[in-house]
N, C-alpha and C positions, 0 to 999 in steps of 0.2 A: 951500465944500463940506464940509470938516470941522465947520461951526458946525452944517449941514443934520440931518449924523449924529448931532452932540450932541444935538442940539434933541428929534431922534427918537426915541432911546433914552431920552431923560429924560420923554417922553412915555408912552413902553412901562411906563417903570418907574413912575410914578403911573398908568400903566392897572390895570396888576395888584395894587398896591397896594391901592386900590379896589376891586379887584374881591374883594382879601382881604376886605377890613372890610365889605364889604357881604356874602361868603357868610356871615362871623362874625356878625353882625345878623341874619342870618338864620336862621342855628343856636343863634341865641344861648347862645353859647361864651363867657359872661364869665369864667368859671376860666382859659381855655389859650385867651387869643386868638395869644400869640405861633407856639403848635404850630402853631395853624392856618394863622397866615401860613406859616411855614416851608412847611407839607406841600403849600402853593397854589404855593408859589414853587416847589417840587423837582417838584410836576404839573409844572407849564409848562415846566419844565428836562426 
């Protein structure tokens, strides 16, 4: 059961990952990709 949740969350977390580096590619934000992650991750927070 506890492996299920791991497995989950570490799913979740290269979702959004992804979904960072692909809005960065898209805005192509090559100066501040890390802001960008940040400001993707603190949305979905």
């Amino acid at each position: 059961m506890e492996s299920l949740v791991y497995i989950f969350v570490l799913a979740a977390g290269i979702g959004v990952l992804f979904f960072a580096i692909a809005s960065a590619k898209r805005r192509r934000l090559v100066n501040k990709p890390k802001s960008d992650v940040i400001s993707v991750v603190r949305g979905w927070i």
